[in-house]
N, C-alpha and C positions, 0 to 999 in steps of 0.2 A: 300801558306803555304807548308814547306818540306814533302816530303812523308818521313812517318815514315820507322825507318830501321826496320832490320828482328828481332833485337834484343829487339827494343819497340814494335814491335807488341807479339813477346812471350812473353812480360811481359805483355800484356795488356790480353791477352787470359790465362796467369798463373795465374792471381788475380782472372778471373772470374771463371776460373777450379773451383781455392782454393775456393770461394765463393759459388759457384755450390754444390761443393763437400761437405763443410762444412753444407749447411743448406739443403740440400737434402737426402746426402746418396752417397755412389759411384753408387750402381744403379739405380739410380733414375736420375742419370745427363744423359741431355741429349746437342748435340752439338748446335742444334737451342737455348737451350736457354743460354748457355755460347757465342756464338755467340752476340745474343740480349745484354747480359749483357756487353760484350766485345767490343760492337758498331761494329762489322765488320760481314761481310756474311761469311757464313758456310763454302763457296769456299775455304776462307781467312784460314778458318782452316784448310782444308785440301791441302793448298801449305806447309804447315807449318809439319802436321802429316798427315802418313799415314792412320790411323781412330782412332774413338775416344780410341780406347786400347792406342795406342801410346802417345796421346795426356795424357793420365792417367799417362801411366810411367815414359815420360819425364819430367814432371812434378814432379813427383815425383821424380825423380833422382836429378832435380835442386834443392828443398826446402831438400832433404834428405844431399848433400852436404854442401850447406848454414847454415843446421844446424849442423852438425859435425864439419865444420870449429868456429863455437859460441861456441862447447861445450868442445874443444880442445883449447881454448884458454887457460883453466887453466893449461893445461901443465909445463910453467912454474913458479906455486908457490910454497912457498918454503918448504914446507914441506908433508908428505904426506897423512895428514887431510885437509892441504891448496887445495892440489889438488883436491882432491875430493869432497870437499863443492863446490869448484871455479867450477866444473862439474853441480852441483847442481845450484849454483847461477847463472852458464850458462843460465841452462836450464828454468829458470823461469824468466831471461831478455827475452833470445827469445819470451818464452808465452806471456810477458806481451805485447810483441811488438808487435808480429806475432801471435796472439791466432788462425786464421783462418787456418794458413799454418802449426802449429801443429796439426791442427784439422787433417788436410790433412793427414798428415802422419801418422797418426793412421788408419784413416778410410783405405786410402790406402792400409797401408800393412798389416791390418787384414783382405783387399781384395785379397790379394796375386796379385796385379797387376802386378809384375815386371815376365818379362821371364827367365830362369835359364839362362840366359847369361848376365841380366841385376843384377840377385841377384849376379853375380860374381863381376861385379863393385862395388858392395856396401857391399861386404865383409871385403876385406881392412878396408875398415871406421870401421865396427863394430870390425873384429882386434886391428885396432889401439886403438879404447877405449876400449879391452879388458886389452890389454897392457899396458895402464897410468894405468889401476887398478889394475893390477900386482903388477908392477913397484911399487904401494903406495903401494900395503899393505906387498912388500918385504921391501919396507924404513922403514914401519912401526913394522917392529917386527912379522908380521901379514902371513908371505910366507904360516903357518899350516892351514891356514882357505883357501878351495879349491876354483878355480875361479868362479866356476859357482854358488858356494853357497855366496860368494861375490855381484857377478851381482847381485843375484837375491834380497838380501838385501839393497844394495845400489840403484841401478837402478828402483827397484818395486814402493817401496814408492812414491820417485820423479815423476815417471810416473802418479802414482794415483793422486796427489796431483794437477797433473799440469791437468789430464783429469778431474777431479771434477772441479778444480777451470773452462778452459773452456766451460764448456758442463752448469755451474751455468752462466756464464758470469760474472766472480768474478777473483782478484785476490788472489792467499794466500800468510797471512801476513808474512813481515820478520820473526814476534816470529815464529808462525808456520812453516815454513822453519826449522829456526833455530834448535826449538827445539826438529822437526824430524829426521833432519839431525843428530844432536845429539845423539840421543839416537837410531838410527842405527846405528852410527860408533861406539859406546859403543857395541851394540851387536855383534861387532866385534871383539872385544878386550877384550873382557872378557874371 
């Protein structure tokens, strides 16, 4: 049988992170037992990261990309309530797919894992979804309503919805989607 490359072996140790991390806690993970879960020795982890801080952030850096490139796919619809549901509708394909590795990135980064030189890589991203929401709510007629009071309306909800729905082990319904979304983009536009 091939020896697995460097790349299946970090996925194989990124699901047990995600897993670890999910049903545990960030502090609570520990390397021996993401190892066990991961089938390979401790070693194995540490050719790979420097200790387990590392193994935390990269990790996180991977699933934080993965999910920015899912939530940026609605960039381009066509209008700029399309966009911003399509942000929404993103974010609740990922959950449904991925509900452990959302898990992740919450626990994660209300751990403040990342080092101020990793939170600079992952500013961009959040940039860049600052800006598709811009961008809508200047398409929209909507420039008066300020950015950060935008995020916090659009973004909040969605987050809630998607951390209730995993932490129940539940998905929420298209209606309920729907008719949140809704009547947040109404509290915008009023």
């Amino acid at each position: 049988m091939p020896r697995p490359t460097k790349d299946q072996v970090f996925e194989k140790i990124k699901a047990a992170v995600v897993t670890v991390v999910a049903r545990n806690g960030i502090g609570a993970t520990s390397v021996g037992e993401i190892a066990k879960l991961a089938q390979i020795s401790a070693g194995t982890i540490y050719l790979h990261f420097e200790n387990k801080d590392d193994m935390l952030q990269q990790v996180y850096l991977r699933i934080k990309q993965e999910f920015h490139f899912v939530l940026m796919q609605a960039k381009s619809a066509d209008g700029p309530r399309d966009v911003v549901r399509g942000m929404w509708l993103n974010l609740f394909m990922f959950l449904q797919h991925r509900p452990n590795d959302f898990l992740y990135l919450e626990y994660a980064g209300a751990a403040q894992v990342l080092t101020p030189a990793q939170k600079a890589l992952v500013a961009p991203l959040q940039a860049e979804v600052g800006a598709l929401l811009q961008r809508a709510l200047d398409d929209a007629g909507l420039s008066h309503v300020a950015l950060d009071i935008a995020e916090t309306l659009l973004i909040g909800p969605a987050m809630h919805l998607a951390r209730k729905a995993v932490l129940s082990e539940t998905t929420p319904s298209p209606k309920e989607v729907d008719e949140t979304f809704d009547r947040v983009w109404s509290s915008l536009t009023m």
